[in-house]
C-alpha positions in Angstrom: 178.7 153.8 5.6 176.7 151.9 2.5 179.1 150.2 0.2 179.0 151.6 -3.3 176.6 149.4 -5.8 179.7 148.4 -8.0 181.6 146.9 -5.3 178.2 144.5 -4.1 177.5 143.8 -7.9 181.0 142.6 -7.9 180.8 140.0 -4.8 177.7 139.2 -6.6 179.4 138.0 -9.9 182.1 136.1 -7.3 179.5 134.3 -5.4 177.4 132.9 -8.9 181.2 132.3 -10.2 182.4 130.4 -7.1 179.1 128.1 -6.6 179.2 126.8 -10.5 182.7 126.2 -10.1 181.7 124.1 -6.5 178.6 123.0 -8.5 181.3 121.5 -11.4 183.6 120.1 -8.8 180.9 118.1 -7.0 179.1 116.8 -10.3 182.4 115.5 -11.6 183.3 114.1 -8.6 179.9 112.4 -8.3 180.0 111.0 -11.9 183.3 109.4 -10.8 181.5 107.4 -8.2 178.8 106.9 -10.8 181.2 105.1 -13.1 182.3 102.8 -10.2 178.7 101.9 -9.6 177.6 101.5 -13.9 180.6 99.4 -13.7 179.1 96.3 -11.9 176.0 96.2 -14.2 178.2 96.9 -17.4 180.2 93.2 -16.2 177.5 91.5 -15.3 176.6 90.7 -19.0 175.6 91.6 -22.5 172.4 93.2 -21.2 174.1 94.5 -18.0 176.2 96.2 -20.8 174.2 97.3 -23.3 171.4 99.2 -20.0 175.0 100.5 -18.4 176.5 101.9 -21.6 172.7 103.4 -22.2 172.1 104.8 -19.0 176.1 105.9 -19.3 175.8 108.0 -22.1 172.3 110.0 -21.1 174.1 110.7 -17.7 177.6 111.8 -19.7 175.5 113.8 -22.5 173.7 115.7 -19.8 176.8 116.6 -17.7 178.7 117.7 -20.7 175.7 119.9 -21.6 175.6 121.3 -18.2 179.4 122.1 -17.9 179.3 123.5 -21.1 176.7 125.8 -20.7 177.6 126.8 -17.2 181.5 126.9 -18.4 179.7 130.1 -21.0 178.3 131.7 -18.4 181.7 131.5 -15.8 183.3 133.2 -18.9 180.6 135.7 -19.3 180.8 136.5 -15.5 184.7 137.0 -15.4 184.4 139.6 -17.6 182.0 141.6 -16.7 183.7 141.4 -13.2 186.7 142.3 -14.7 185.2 145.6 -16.3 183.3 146.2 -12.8 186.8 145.9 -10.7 188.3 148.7 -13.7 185.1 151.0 -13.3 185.9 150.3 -9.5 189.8 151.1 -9.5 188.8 154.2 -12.3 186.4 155.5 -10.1 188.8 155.3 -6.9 191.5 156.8 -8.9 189.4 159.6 -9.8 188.7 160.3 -6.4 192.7 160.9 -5.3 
């Protein structure tokens, strides 16, 4: 029997909501490790400092951007998956 179109847009939304959240996980966790490596070149000196700090806030400005944006369209996604699980429940209900 084919599964009705709500329920697959549904696991749909899930899937794109679960692999940006994964996606946010591993960046942080990455840019964790990141500021343990910047943190060698940032003590090696004024220059060391001045490149790290640099290179620190380029890497910082374009994860902030990314969680941001990605952060607007988790939002975006839980809601219209919450409207698709009520037209889901409605339409079940109407069946009964």
């Amino acid at each position: 029997m084919a599964e009705p179109a709500a329920w697959l847009l549904y696991d749909m939304i899930a899937l794109v909501i679960q692999n940006t959240i994964g996606t946010v996980i591993s960046l942080m966790a990455l840019f964790v490790r990141f500021l343990d490596s910047i943190g060698f070149v940032m003590g090696s000196g004024f220059g060391g400092f001045v490149l790290g700090f640099l290179v620190l806030g380029v890497a910082g400005f374009l994860l902030a951007k990314f969680v941001f944006s990605s952060g607007k369209t988790v939002f975006a996604l839980i809601a219209i998956g919450m409207v698709l699980l009520v037209i889901i429940y409605l339409g079940m209900m109407a069946m009964y």
